[in-house]
CHARMM internal coordinates of N, CA and C (Angstrom, degrees):
IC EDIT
DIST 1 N 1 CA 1.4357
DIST 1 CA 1 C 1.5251
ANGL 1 N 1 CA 1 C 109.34
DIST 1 C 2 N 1.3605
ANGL 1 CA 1 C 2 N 113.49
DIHE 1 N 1 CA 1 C 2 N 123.16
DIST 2 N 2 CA 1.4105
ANGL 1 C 2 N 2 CA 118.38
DIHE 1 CA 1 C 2 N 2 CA 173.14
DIST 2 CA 2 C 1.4349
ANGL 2 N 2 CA 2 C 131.83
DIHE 1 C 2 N 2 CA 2 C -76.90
DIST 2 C 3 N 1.0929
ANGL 2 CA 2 C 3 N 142.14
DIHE 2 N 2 CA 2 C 3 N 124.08
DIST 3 N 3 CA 1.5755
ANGL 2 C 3 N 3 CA 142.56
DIHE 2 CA 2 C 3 N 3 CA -159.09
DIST 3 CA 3 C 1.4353
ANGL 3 N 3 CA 3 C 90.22
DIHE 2 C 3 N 3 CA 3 C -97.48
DIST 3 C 4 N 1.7530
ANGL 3 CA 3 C 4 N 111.86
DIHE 3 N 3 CA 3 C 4 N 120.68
DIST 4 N 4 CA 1.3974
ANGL 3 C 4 N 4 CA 108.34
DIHE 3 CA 3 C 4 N 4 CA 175.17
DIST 4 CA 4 C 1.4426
ANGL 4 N 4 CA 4 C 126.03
DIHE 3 C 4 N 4 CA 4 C -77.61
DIST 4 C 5 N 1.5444
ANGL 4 CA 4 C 5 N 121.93
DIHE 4 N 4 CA 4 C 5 N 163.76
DIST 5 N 5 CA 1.3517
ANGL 4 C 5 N 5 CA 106.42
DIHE 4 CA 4 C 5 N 5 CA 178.58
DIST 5 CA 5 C 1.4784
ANGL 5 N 5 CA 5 C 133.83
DIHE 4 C 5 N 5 CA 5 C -69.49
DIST 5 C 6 N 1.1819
ANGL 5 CA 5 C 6 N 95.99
DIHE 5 N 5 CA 5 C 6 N -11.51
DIST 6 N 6 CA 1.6817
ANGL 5 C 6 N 6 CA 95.83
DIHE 5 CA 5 C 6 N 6 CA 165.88
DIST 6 CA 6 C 1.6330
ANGL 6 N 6 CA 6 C 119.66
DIHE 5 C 6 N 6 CA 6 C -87.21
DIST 6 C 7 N 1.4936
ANGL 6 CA 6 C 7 N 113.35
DIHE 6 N 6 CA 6 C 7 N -2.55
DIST 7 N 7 CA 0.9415
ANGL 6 C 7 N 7 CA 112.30
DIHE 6 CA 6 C 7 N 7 CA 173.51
DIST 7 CA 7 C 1.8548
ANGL 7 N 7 CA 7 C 117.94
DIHE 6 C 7 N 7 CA 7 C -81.73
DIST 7 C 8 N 1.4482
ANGL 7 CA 7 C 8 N 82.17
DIHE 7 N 7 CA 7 C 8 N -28.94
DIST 8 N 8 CA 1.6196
ANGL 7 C 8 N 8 CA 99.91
DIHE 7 CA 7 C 8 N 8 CA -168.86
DIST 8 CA 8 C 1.7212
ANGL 8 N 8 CA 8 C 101.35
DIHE 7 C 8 N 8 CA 8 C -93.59
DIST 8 C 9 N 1.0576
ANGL 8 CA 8 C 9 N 131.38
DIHE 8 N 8 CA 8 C 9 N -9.10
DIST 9 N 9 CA 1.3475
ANGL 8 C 9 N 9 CA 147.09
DIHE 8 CA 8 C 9 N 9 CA 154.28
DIST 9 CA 9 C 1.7518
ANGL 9 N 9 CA 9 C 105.93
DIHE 8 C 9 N 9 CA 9 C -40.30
DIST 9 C 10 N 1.7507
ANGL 9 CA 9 C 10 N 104.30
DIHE 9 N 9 CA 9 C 10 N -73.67
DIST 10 N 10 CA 1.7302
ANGL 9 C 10 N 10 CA 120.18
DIHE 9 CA 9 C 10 N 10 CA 173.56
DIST 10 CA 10 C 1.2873
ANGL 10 N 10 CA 10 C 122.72
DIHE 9 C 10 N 10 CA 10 C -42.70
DIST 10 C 11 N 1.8659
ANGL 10 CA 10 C 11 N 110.33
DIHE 10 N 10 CA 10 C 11 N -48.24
DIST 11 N 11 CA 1.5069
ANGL 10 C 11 N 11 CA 112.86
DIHE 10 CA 10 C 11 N 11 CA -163.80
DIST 11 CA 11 C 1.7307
ANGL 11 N 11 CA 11 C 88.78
DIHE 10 C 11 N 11 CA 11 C -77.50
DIST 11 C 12 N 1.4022
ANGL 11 CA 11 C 12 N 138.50
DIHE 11 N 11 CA 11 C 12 N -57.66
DIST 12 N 12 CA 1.4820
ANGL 11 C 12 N 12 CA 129.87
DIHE 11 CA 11 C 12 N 12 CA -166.58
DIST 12 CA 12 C 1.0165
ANGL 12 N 12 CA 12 C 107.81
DIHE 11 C 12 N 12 CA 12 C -61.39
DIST 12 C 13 N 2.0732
ANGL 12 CA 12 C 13 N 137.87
DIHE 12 N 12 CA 12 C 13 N -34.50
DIST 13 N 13 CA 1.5300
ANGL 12 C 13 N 13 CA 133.03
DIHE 12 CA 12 C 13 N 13 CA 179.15
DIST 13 CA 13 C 1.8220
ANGL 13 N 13 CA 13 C 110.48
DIHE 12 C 13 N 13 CA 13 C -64.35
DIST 13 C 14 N 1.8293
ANGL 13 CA 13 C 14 N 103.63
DIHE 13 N 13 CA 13 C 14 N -11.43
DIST 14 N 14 CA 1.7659
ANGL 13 C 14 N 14 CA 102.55
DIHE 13 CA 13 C 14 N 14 CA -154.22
DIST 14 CA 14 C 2.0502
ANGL 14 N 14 CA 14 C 80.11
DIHE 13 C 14 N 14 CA 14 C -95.13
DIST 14 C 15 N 1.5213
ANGL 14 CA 14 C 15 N 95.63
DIHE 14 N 14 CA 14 C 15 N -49.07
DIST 15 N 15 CA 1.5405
ANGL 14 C 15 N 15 CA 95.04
DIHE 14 CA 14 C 15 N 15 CA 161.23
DIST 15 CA 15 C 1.7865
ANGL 15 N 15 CA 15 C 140.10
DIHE 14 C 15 N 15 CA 15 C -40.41
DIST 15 C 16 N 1.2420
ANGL 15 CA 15 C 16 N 90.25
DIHE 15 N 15 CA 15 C 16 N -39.89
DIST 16 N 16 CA 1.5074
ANGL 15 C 16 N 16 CA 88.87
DIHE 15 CA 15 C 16 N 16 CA -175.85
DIST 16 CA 16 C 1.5656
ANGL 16 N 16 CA 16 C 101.73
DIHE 15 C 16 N 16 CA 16 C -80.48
DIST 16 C 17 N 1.5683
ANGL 16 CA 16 C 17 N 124.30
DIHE 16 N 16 CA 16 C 17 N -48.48
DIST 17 N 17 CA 1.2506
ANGL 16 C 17 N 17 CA 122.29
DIHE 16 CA 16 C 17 N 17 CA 170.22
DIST 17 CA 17 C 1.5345
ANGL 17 N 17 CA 17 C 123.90
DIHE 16 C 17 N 17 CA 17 C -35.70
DIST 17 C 18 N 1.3109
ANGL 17 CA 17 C 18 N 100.85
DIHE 17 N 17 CA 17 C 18 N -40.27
DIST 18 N 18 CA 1.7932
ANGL 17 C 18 N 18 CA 110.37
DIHE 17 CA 17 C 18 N 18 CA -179.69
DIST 18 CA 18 C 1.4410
ANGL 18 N 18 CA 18 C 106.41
DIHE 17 C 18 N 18 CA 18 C -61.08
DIST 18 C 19 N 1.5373
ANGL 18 CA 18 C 19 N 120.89
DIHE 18 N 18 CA 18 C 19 N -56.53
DIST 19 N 19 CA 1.2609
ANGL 18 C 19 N 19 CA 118.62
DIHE 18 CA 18 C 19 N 19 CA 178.42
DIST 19 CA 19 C 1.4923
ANGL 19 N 19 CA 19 C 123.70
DIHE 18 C 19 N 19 CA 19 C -50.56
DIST 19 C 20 N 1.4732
ANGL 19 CA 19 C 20 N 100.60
DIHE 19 N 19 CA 19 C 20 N -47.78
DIST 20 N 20 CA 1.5724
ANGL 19 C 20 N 20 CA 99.61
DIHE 19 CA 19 C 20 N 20 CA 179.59
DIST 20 CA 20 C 1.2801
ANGL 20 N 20 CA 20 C 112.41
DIHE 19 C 20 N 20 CA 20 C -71.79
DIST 20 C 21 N 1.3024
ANGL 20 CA 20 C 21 N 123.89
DIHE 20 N 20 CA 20 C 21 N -6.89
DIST 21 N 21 CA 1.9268
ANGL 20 C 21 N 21 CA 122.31
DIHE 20 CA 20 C 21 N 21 CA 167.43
DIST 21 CA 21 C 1.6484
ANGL 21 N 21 CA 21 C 100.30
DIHE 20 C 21 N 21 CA 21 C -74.63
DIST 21 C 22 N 1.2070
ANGL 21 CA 21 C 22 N 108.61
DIHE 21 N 21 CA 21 C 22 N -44.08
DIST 22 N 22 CA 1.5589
ANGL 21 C 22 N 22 CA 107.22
DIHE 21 CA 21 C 22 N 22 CA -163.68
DIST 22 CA 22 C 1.5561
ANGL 22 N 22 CA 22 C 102.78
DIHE 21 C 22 N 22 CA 22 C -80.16
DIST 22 C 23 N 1.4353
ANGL 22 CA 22 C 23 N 116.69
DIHE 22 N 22 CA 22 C 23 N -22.71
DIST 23 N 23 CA 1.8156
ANGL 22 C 23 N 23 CA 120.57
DIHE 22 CA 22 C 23 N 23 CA -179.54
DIST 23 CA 23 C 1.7998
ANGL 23 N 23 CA 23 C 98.74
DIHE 22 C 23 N 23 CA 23 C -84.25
DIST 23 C 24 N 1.1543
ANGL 23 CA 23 C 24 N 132.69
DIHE 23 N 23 CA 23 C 24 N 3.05
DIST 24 N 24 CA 1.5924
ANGL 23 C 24 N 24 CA 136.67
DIHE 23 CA 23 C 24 N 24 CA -177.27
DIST 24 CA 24 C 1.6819
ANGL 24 N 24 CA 24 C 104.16
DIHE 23 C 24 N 24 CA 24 C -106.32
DIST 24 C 25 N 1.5850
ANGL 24 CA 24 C 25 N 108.23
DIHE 24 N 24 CA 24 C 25 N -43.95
DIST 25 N 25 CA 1.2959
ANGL 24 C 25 N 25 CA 90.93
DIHE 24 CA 24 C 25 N 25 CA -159.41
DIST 25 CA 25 C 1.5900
ANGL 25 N 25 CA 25 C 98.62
DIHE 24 C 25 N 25 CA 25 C -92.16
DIST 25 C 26 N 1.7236
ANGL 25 CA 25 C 26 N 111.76
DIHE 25 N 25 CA 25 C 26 N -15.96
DIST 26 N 26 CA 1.7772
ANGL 25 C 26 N 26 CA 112.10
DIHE 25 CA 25 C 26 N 26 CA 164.34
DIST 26 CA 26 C 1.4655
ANGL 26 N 26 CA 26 C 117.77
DIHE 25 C 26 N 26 CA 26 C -49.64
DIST 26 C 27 N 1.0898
ANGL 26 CA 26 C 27 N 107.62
DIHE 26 N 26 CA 26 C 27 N -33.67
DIST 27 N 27 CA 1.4949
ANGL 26 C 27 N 27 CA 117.60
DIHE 26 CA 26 C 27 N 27 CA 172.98
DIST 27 CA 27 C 1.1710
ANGL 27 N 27 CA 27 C 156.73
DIHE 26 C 27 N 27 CA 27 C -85.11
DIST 27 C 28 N 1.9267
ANGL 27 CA 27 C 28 N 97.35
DIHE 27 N 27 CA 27 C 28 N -11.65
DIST 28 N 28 CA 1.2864
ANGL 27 C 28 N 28 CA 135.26
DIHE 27 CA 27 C 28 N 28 CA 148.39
DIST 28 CA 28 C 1.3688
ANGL 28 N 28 CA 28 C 107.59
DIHE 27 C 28 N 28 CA 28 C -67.27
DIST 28 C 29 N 0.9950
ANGL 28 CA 28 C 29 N 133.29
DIHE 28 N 28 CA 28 C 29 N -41.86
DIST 29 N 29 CA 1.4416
ANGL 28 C 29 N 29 CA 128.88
DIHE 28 CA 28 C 29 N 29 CA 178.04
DIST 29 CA 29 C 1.4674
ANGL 29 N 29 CA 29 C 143.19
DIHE 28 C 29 N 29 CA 29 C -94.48
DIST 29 C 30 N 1.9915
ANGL 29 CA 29 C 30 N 103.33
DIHE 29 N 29 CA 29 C 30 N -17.70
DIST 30 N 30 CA 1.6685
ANGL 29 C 30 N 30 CA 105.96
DIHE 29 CA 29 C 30 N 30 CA 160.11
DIST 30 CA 30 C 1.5173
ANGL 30 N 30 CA 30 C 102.71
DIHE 29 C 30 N 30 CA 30 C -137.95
DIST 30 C 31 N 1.1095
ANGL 30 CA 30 C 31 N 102.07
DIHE 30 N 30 CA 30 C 31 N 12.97
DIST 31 N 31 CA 1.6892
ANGL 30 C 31 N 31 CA 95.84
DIHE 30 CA 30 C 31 N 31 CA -177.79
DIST 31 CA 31 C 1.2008
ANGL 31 N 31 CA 31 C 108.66
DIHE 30 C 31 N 31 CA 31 C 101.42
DIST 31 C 32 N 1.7392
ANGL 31 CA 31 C 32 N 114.59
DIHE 31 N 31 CA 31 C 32 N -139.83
DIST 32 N 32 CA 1.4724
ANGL 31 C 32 N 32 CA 124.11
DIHE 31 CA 31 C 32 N 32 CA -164.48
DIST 32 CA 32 C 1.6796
ANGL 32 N 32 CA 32 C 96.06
DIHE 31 C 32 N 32 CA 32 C -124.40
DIST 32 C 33 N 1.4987
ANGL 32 CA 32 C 33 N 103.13
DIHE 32 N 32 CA 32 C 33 N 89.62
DIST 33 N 33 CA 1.4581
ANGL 32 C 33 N 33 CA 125.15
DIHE 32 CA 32 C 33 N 33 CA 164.57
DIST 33 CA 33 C 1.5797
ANGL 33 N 33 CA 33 C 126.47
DIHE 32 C 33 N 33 CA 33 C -86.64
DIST 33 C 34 N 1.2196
ANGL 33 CA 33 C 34 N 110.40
DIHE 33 N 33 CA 33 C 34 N 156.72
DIST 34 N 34 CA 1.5540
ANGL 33 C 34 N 34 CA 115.56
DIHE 33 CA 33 C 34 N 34 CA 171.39
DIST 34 CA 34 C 1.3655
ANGL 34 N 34 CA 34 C 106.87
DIHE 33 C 34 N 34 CA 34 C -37.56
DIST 34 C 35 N 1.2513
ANGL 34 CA 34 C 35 N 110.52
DIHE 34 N 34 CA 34 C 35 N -52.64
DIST 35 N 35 CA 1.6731
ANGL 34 C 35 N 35 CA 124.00
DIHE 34 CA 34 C 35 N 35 CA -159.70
DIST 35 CA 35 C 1.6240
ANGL 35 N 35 CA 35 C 102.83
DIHE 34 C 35 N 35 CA 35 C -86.81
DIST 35 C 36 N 1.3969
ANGL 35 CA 35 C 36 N 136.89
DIHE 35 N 35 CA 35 C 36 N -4.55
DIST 36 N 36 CA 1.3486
ANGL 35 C 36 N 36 CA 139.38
DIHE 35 CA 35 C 36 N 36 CA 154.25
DIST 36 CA 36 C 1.8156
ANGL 36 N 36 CA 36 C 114.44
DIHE 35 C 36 N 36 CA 36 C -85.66
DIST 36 C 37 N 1.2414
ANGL 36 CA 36 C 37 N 118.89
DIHE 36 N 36 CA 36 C 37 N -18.95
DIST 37 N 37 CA 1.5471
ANGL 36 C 37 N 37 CA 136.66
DIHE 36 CA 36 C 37 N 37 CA -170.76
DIST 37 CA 37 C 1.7888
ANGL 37 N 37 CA 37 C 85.87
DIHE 36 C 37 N 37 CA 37 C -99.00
DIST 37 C 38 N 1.1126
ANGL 37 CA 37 C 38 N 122.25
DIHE 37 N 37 CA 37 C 38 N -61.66
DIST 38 N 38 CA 1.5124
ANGL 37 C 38 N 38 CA 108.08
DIHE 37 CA 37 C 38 N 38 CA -176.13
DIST 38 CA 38 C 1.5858
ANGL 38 N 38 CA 38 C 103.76
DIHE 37 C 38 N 38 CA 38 C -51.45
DIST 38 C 39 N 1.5831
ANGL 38 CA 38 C 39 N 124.92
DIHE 38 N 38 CA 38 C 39 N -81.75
DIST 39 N 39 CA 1.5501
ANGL 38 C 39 N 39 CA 137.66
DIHE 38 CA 38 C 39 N 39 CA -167.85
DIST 39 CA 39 C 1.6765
ANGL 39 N 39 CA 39 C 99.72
DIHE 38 C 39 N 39 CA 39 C -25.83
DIST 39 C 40 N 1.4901
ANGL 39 CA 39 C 40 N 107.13
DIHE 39 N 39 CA 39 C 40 N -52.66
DIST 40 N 40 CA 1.9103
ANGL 39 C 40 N 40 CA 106.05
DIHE 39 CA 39 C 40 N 40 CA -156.89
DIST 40 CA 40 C 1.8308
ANGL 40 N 40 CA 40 C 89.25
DIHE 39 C 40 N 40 CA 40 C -81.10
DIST 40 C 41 N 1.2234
ANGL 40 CA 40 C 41 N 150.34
DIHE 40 N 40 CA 40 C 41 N -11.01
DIST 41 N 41 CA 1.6164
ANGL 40 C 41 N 41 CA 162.50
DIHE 40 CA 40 C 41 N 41 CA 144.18
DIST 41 CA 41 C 1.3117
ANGL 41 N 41 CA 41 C 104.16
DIHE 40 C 41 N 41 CA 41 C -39.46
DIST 41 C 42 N 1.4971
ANGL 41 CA 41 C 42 N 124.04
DIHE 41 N 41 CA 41 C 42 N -66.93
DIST 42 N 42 CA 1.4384
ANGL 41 C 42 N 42 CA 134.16
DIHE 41 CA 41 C 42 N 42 CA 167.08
DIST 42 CA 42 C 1.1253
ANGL 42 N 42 CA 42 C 121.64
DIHE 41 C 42 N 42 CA 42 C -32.70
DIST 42 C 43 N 1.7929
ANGL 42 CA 42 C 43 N 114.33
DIHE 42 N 42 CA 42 C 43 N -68.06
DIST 43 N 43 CA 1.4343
ANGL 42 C 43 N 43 CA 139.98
DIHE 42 CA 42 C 43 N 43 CA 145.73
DIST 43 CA 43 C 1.2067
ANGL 43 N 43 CA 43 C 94.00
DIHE 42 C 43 N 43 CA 43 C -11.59
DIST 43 C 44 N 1.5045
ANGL 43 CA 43 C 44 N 127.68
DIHE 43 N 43 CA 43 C 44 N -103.09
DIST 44 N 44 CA 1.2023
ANGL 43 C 44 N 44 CA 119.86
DIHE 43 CA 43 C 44 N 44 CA -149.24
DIST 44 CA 44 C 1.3827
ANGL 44 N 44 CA 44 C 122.25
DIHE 43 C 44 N 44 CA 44 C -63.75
DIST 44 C 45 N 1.0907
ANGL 44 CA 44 C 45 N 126.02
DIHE 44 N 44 CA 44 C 45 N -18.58
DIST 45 N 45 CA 1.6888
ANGL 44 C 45 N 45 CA 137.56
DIHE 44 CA 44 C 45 N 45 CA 150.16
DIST 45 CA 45 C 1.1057
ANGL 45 N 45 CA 45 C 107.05
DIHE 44 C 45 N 45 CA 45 C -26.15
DIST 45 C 46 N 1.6857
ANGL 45 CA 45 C 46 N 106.01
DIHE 45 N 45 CA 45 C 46 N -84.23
DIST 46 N 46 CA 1.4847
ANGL 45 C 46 N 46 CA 98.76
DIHE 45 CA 45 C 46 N 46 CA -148.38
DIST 46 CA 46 C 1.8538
ANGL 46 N 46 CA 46 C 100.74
DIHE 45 C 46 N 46 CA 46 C -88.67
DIST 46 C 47 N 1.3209
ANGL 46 CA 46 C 47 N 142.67
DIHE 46 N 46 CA 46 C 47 N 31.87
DIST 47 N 47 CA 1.1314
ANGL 46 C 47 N 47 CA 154.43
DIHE 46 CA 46 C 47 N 47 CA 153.52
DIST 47 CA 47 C 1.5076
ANGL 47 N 47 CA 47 C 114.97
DIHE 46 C 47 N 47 CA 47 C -76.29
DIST 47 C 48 N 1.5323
ANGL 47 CA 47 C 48 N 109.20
DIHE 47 N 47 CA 47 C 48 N -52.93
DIST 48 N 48 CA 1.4304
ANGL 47 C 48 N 48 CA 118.41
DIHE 47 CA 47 C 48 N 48 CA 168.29
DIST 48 CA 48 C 1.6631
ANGL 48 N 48 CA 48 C 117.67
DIHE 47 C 48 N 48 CA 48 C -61.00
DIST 48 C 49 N 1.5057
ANGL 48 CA 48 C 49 N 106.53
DIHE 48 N 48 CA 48 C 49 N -62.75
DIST 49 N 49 CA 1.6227
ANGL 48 C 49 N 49 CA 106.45
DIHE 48 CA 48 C 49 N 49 CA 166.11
DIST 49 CA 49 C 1.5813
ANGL 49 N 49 CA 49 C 112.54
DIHE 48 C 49 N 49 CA 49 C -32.66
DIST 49 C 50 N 1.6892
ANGL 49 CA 49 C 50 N 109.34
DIHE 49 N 49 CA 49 C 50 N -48.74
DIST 50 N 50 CA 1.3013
ANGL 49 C 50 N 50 CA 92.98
DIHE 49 CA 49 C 50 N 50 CA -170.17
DIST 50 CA 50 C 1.8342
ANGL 50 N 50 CA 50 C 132.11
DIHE 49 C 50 N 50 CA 50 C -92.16
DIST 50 C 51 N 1.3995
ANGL 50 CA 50 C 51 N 67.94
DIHE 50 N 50 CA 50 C 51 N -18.56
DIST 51 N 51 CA 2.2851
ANGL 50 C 51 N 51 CA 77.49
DIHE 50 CA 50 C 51 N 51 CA 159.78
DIST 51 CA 51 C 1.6582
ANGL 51 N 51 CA 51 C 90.85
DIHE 50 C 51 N 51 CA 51 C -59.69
DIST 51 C 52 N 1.7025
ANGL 51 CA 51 C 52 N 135.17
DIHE 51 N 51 CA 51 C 52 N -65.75
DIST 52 N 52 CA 1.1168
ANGL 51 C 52 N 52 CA 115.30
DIHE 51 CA 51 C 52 N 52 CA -133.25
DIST 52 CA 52 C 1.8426
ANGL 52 N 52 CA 52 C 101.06
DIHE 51 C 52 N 52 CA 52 C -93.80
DIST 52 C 53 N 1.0345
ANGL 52 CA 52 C 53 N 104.23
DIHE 52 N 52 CA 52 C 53 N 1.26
DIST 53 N 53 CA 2.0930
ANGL 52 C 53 N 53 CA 106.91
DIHE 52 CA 52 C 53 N 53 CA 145.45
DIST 53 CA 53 C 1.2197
ANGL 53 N 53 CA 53 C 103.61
DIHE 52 C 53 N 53 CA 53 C -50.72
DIST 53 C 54 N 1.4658
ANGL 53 CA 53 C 54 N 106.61
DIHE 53 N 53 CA 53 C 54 N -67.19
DIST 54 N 54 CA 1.2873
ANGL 53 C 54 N 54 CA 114.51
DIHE 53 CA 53 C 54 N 54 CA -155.18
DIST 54 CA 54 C 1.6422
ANGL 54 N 54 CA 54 C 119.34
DIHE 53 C 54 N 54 CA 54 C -38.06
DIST 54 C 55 N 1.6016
ANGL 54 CA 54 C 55 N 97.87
DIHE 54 N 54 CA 54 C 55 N -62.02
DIST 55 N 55 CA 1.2088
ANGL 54 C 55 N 55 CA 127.25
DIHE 54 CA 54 C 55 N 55 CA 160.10
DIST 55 CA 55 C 1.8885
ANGL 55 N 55 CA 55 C 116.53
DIHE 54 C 55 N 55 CA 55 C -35.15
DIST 55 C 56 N 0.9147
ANGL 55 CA 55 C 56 N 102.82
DIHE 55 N 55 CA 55 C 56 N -52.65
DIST 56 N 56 CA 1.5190
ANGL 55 C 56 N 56 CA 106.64
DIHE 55 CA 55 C 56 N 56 CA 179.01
DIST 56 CA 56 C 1.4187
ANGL 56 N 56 CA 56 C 102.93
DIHE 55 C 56 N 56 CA 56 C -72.56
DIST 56 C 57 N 1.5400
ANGL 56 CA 56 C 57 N 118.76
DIHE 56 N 56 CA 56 C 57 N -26.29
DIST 57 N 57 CA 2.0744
ANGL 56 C 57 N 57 CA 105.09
DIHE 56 CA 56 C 57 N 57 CA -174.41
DIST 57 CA 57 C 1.3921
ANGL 57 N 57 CA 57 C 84.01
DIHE 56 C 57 N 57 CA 57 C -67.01
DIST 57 C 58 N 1.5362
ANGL 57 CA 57 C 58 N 134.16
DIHE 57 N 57 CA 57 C 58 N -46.50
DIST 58 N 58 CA 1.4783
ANGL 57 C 58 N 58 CA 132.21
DIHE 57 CA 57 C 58 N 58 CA -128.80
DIST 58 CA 58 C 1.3624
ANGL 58 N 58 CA 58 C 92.37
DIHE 57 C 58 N 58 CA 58 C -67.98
DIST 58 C 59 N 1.4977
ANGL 58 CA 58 C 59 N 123.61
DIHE 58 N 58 CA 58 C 59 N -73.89
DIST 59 N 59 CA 1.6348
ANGL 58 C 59 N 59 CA 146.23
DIHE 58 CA 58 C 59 N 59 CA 168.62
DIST 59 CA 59 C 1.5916
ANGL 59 N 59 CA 59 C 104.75
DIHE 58 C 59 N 59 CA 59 C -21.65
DIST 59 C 60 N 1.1597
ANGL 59 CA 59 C 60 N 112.88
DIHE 59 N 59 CA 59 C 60 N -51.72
DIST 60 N 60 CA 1.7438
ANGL 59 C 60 N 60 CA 114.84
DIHE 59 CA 59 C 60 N 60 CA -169.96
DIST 60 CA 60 C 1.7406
ANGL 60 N 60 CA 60 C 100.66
DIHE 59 C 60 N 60 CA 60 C -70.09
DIST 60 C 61 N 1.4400
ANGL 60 CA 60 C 61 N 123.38
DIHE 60 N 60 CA 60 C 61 N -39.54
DIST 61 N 61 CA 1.3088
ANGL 60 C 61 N 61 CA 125.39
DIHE 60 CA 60 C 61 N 61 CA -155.91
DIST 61 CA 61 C 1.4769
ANGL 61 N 61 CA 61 C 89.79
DIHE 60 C 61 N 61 CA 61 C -82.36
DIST 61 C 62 N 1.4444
ANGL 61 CA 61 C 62 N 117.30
DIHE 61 N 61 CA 61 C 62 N -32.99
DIST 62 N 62 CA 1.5200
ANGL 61 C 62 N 62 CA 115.87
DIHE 61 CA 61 C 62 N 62 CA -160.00
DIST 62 CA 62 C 1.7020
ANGL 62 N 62 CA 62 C 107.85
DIHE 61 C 62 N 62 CA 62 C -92.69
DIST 62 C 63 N 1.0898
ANGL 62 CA 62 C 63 N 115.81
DIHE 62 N 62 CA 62 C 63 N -18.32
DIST 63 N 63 CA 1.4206
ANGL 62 C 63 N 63 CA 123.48
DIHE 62 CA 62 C 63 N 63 CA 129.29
DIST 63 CA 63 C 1.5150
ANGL 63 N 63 CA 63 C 159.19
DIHE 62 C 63 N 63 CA 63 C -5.95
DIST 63 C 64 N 1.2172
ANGL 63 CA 63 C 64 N 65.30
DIHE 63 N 63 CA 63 C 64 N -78.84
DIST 64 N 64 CA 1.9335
ANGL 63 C 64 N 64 CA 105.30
DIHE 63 CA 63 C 64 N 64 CA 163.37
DIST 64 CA 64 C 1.1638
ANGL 64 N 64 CA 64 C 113.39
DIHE 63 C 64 N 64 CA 64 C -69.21
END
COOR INIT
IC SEED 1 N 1 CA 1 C
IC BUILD
């Protein structure tokens, strides 16, 4: 069973949000650590992955 791209769009945008909660409150509490520079890295990962789902539902639907 194939997971569509708009599906996989949600889980990496719900992902990237998580990181940047967990890269805010790391940083409320020691500053700007390795482990706040990795989380907001992640962040921007899975934000990009999920614009370029996005991008791929748009193309496939417009396609169709």
């Amino acid at each position: 069973m194939k997971i569509s791209p708009k599906a996989m769009f949600v889980i990496y945008f719900l992902l990237g949000i998580l990181f940047t909660y967990m890269a805010v409150q790391s940083t409320g509490e020691s500053g700007w650590s390795f482990i706040t520079i990795l989380l907001a890295l992640f962040a921007t990962l899975d934000f990009g992955v999920g614009i370029r789902m996005l991008v791929i539902h748009f193309k496939l639907k417009k396609k169709d």
